[in-house]
C-alpha positions in Angstrom: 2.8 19.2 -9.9 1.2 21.6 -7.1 -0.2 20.0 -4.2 -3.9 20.5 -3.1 -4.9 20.2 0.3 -8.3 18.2 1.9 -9.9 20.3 4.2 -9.5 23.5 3.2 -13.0 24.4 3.1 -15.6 25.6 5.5 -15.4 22.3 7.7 -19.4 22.6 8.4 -20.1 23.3 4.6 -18.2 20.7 3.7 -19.8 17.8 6.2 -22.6 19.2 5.2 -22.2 18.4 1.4 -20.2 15.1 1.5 -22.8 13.6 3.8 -25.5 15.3 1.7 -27.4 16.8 4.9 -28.0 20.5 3.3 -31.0 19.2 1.2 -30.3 19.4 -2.8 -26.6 20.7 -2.0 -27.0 23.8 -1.3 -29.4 25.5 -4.3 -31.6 28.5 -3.4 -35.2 28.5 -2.9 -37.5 28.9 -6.5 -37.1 26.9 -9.5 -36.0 23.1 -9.2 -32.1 23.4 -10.9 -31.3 20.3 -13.1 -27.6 21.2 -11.4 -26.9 19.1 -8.4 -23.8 18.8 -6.3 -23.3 15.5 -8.1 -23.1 15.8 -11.5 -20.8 18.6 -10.6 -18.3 16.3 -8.6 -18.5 14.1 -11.4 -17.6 17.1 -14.1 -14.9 17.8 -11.9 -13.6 14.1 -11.7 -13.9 13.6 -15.4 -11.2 17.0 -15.3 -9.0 16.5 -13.3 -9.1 12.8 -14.3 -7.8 14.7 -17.7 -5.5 16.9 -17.4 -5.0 17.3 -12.9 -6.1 19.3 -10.5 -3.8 22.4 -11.0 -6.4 23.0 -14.3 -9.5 22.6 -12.8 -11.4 25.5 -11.6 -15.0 25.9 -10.7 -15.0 28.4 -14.3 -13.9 25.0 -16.0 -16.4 23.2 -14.1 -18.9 25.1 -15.4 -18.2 25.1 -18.6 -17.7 21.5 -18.9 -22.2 21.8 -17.7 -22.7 24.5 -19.9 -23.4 26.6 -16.9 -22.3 30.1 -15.5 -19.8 29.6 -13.0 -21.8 31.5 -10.4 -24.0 28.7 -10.6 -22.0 26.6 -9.1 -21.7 28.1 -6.2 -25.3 27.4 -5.1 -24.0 24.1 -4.8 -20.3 23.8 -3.9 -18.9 27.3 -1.8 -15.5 27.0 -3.5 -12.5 24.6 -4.7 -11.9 23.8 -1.0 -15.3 22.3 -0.7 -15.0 20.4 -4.1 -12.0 18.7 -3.5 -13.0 16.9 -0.6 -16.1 15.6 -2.4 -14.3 14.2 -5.5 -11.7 12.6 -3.4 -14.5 11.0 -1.2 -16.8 10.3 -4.4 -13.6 8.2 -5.9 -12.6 6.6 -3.3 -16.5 5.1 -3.2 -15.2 3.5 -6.0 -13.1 0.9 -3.8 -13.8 -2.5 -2.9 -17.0 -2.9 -5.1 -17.0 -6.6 -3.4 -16.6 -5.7 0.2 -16.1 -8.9 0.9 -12.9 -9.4 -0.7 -11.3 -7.8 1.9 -11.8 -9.7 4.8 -12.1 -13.2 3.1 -8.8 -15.3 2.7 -5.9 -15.3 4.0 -4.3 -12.3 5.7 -1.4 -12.1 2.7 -4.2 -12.4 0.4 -6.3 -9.4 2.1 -3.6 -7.1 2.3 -2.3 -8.2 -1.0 -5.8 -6.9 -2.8 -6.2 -3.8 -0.3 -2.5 -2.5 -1.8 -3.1 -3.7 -5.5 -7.0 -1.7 -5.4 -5.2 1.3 -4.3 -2.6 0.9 -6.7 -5.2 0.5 -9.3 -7.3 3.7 -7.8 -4.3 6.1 -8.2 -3.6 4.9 -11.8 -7.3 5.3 -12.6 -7.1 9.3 -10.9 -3.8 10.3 -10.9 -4.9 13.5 -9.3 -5.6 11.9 -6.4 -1.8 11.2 -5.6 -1.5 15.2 -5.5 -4.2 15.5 -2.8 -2.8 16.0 0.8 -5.1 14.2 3.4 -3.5 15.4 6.5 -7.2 17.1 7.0 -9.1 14.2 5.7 -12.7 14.9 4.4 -14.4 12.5 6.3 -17.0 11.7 4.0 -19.2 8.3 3.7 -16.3 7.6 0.8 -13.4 7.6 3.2 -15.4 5.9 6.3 -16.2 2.8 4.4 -13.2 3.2 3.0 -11.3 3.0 6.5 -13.9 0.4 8.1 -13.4 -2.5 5.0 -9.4 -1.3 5.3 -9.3 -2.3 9.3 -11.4 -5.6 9.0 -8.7 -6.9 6.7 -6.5 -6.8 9.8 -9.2 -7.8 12.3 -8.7 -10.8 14.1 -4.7 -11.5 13.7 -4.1 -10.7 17.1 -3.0 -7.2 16.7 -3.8 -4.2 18.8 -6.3 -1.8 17.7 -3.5 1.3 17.4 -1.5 -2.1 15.8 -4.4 -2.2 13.5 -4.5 1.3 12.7 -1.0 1.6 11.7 -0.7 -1.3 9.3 -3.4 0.1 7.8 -1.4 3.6 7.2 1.6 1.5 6.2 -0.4 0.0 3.6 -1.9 2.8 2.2 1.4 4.8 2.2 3.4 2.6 0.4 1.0 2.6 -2.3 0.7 6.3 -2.4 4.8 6.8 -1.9 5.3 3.8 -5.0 2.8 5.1 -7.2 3.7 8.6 -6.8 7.3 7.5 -8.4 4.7 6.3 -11.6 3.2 9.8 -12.0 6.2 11.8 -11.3 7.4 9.8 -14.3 4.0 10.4 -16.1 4.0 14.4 -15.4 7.4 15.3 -16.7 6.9 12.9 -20.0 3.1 15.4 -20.6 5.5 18.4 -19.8 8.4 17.7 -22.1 7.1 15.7 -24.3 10.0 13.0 -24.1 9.2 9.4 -23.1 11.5 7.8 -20.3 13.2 5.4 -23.0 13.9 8.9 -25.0 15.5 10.6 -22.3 17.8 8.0 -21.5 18.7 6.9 -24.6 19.5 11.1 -25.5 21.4 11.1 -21.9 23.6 7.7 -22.2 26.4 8.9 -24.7 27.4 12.1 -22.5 26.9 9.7 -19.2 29.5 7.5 -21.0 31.8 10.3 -21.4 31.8 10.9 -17.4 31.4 7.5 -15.6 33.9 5.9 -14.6 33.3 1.9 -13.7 36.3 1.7 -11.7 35.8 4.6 -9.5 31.9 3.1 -9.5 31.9 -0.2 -9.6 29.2 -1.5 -7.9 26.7 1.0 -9.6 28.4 -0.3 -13.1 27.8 -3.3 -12.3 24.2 -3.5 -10.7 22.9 -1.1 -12.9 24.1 -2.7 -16.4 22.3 -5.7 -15.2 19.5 -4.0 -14.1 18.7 -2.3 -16.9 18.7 -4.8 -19.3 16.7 -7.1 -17.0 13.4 -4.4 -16.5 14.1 -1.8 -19.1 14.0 2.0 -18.1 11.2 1.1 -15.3 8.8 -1.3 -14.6 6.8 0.9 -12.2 4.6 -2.7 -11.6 7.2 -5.0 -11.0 8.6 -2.4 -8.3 5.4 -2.0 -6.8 5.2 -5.9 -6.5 8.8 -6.0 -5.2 8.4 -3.6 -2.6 4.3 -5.0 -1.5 5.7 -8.8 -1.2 8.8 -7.1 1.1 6.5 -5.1 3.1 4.2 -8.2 3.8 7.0 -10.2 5.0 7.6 -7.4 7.5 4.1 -7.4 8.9 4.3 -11.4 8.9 6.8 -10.7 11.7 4.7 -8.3 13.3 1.7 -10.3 13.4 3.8 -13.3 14.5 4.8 -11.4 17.7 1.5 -10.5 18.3 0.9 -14.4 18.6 3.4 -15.2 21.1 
């Protein structure tokens, strides 16, 4: 799955547009269009949401309003520009109950912050093939950062401290469910499930493994195997969150002493 990249854009255009300062989003004097730069994002959401970013276009986009493409863009200049308002439109979408992450324990907060992400990626896959290095900072990914740090607030931790858990977080969600649509992508391109493959691949993996050459991976991976299946892409991602908190119980226990 091709990458696409935030920020890519004219950086004023696109301010201009995710903070909604350009008026109507950019449409020409004269007639009042029923076209706005919203109902365009969400078009482009409900696409991409479908079959990923490397199909959208801004021709698809149009089509999907039953407009000309050139219409569009007296709205949204070009891809660039409309990939950093659907990412910041979704991720509006997070913590509906801002208060459910800073109430409760610290465990409990950071718990929900990785599990909403989690649940965000599996809701727009897309989204996992979106690099932020550039990230649009749009009124999406501000509230989206500000309810993030005040899960962290007040354990003692420095603000760079708070900073950085907070991009641990986020990145071993996005690194774990990344596995899940890598899995998802090349069972839409073949057309073979995961249980498929392995069950077509076993008999000539038989033929070349040799236990006593390998036996810890004989071992381990019999057992594993018939204890989760092919994959259990949730009960790795709770495996790996409940590890990760114990790490930052450490960290934040420093930071008491």
């Amino acid at each position: 799955m091709a990458t696409e990249f935030t920020g890519t854009g004219d950086p004023a255009r696109s301010m201009a547009l995710l903070w909604r300062t350009s008026g109507d989003g950019g449409s020409r004097p004269g007639r009042k269009s029923a076209l706005d730069v919203d109902r365009i994002v969400a078009a482009a959401v409900r696409l991409a949401d479908a079959d990923g970013l490397a199909e959208l276009s801004m021709r698809r986009v149009a089509a999907e309003l039953h407009v000309a493409a050139m219409t569009l863009y007296t709205h949204v200049p070009g891809k660039g520009e409309l990939v950093d308002l659907m990412l910041d439109a979704v991720l509006g979408e997070l913590y509906p109950d801002e208060e459910v992450v800073a109430s409760g324990a610290w465990r409990k907060r950071l718990r929900t912050l990785a599990r909403a992400n989690w649940d965000f990626f599996l809701r727009h896959p897309w989204a996992v093939h979106v690099s932020t290095g550039r990230p649009p900072l749009g009124p999406g990914l501000v509230r989206k950062y500000e309810l993030e740090l005040r899960a962290v607030d007040g354990l003692g931790l420095s603000d760079v401290q708070m900073d950085s858990l907070v991009t641990l977080v986020n990145g071993f969600v996005r690194g774990t469910v990344g596995g899940v649509r890598e899995k998802a992508d090349a069972e839409r391109v073949t057309g073979i499930g995961e249980d498929q493959w392995w069950a077509a691949t076993e008999p000539y993996v038989a033929q070349v493994f040799d236990p006593e050459r390998y036996p810890t991976a004989a071992r381990v991976g019999l057992v594993a195997g018939a204890e989760r299946g092919a994959h259990d892409p949730d009960r790795s991602f709770e495996f790996g969150l409940e590890r990760l908190l114990d790490g930052i119980g450490v960290l934040i226990l420093d930071a008491s002493r």
